[in-house]
N, C-alpha and C positions, 0 to 999 in steps of 0.2 A: 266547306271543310277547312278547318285550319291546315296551316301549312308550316308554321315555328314551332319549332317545342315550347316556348316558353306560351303561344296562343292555346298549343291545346291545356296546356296546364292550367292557366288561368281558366278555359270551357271548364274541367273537371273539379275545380274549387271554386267555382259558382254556381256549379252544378250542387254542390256538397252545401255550401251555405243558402242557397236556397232553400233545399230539404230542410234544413234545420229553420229560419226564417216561418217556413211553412207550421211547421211545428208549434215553433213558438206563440203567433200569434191565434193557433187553433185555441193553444191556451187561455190567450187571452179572451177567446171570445165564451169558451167555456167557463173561465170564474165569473165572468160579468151575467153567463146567461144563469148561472147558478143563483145570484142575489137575483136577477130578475123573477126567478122562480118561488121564490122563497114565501112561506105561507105565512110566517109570521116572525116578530120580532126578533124572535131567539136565533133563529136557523138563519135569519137575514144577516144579522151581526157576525156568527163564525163565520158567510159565505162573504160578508164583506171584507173580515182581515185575511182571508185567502185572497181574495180580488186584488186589495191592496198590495199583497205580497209579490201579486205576479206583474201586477202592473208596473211595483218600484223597482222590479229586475228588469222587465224589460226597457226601461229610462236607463238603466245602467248599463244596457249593454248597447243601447241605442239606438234598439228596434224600432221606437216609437220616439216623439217630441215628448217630451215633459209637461211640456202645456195640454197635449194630447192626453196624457196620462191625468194630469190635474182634472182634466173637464168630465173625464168618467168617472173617476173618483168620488168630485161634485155629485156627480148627476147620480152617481150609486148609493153617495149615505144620505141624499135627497128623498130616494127613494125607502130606503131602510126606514128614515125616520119618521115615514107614512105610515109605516106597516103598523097593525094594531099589537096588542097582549096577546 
């Protein structure tokens, strides 16, 4: 148990950006599974610039590396540009 004010404060706003941290990366793992999904070209391309979208906030806010976010990115319109008509 903390025993400073200023310790439990810090517990309760780690507590709070974790949730949110939490949150955020669910996201990230739902636009990526969304293009993984995708039956064909058309529905793969809107699910990619959502993917992109969330991917380039979360670089921005610095949930993730940039490199990190490069390499899905990669590896998502890799995959898109497999997909048939």
């Amino acid at each position: 148990m903390q025993r400073h004010k200023s310790a439990k404060k810090a517990a309760r706003k780690s507590k709070k950006a974790n949730a949110v941290n939490n949150e955020l990366r669910s996201r990230i793992k739902t636009a990526v599974r969304h293009v993984l999904e995708a039956k064909d070209k058309k529905t793969g391309v809107q699910a990619l610039h959502r993917a992109y979208s969330v991917l380039d906030k979360s670089v921005k806010i610095k949930l993730i590396h940039p490199n990190n976010a490069a390499n899905k990115k990669a590896r998502l319109s890799k995959f898109v540009n497999q997909l048939s008509k």
